[in-house]
N, C-alpha and C positions, 0 to 999 in steps of 0.2 A: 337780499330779499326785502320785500315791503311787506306790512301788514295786513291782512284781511280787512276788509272795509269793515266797519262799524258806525254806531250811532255814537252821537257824543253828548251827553249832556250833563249841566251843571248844576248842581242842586243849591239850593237854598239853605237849609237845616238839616242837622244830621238825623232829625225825622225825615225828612224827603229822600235823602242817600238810603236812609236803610229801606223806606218804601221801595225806591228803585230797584235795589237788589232784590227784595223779596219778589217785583212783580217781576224779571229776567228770569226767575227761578233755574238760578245757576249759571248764566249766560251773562252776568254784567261785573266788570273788576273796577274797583274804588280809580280813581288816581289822582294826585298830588305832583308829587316831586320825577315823577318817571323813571328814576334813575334806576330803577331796577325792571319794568315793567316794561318801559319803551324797548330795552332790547330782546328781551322775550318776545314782544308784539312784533318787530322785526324779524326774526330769525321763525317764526310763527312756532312758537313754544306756549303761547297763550293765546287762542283767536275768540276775544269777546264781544260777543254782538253785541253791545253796549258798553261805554266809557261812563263812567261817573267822574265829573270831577268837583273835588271837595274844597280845593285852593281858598273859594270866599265863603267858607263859614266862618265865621269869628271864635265859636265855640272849640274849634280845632288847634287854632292858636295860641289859647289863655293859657299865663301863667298864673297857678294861684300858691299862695306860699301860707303852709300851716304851723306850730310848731315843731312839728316831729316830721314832717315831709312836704313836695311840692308837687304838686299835680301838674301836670305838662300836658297841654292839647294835641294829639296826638301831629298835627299838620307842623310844630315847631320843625325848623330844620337844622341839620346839624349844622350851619353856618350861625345861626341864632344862638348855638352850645356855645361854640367856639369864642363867643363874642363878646362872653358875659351874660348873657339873657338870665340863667340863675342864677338864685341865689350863693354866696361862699360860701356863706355856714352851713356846715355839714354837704356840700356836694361841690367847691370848690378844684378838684379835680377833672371833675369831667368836662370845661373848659380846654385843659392840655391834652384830654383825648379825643375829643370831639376834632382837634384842631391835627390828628393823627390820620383818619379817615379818609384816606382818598384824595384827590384834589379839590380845591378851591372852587370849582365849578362846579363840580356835584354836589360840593358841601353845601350851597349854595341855595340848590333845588330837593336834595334828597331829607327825607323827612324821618322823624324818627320812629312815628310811627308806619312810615311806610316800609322802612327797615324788619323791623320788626314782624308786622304783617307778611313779608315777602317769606321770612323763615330761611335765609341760607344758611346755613352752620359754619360758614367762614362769617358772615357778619360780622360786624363790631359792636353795634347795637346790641344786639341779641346775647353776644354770651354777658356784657357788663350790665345789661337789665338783668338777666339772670341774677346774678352777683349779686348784684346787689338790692335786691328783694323786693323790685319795683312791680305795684301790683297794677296789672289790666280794667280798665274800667269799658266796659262794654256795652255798647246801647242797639237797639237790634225792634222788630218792629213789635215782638212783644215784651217789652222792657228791657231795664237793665240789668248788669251782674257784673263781679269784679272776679277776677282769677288770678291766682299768682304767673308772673312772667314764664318762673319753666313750666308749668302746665299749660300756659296758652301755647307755648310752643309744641307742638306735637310729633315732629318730626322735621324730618329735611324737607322744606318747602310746603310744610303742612302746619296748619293752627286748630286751633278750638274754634272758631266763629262757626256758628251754625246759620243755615238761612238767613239772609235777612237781617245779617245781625255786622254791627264794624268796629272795629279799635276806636271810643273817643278821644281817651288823654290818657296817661300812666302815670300812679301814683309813685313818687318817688322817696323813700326814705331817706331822712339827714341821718348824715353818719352822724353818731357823739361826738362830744367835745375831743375825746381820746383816740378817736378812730382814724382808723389809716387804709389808705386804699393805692394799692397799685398797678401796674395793668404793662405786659410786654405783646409786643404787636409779632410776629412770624411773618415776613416780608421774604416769597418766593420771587418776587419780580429780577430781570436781570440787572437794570439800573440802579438796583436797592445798596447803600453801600453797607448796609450791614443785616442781616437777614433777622435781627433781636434787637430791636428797638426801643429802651423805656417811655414810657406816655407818664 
């Protein structure tokens, strides 16, 4: 199948995207990385009359690093994790699972906050934001707000964003000095040589 026609356009600032959305009033989906969206849009499981694409905001990409946590714009892609883009101290790890995710070509394109936004409950994103107590910073056209990851998550394929409102970046807490973080992947694929994986 193909997608229903739509409009397509690229916003400027994540003021612009979230005007967009608010003026589609419910008819416009963000998009970035596509990697979960495009085949939706294909199989016509999502038919939005409008495309938003956020790829050249700068604010979606910034890494900013604080003591106690690192804020990550939401457009980073998991190819960016994978790569070194954070810091070690304290989030060191998720390098070796970023680099678990699917292939190289998705890793590539697919973003983390697009992951996250999309809500699938197989994700990978999704349950180690959980985990790990990474908070939502949200910007929307009548201000901001921050929400813990499992409350933005609301359900299977469901979130907290209301009108007009998008994922910016997610704050990421550094583990302590002492802290330890693990993570086993469940691999139903038939090629998979081992269905438990360590990351």
């Amino acid at each position: 199948m193909k997608p229903c026609a739509f409009d397509f356009v690229r916003a400027a600032s994540v003021a612009e995207a979230a005007r967009l959305l608010a003026d589609a009033d419910g008819a416009a989906r963000l998009v970035a990385g596509a990697q979960s969206l495009g085949p939706m849009l294909n199989l016509r499981l999502a038919q939005p009359r409008v495309l938003v694409d956020i790829t050249g905001i700068p604010d979606l990409t910034r890494i900013e690093e604080a003591d106690d946590a690192v804020t990550v714009g939401a457009c980073v892609t998991t190819a960016n994790v994978e790569d070194g883009c954070l810091p070690e101290r304290g989030l060191g790890t998720l390098s070796g699972f970023a680099a678990n995710i699917a292939y190289r070509a998705v890793r590539n394109r697919g973003t983390i906050g697009g992951s996250l936004c999309h809500a699938d409950p197989a994700a990978d994103w999704v349950s180690m934001l959980c985990v790990l107590g990474a908070e939502c910073l949200i910007t929307g056209v009548n201000g901001k707000r921050r929400l813990p990851a499992d409350q933005f998550v609301t359900g299977a394929y469901e979130t907290a964003l209301g009108p007009g409102e998008m994922l910016e970046a997610l704050r990421i807490p550094r583990l302590s000095g002492r802290g330890r973080c693990g993570y086993y992947k469940v691999r139903r694929k038939a090629n998979s040589p081992s269905p438990l994986e360590p990351c």
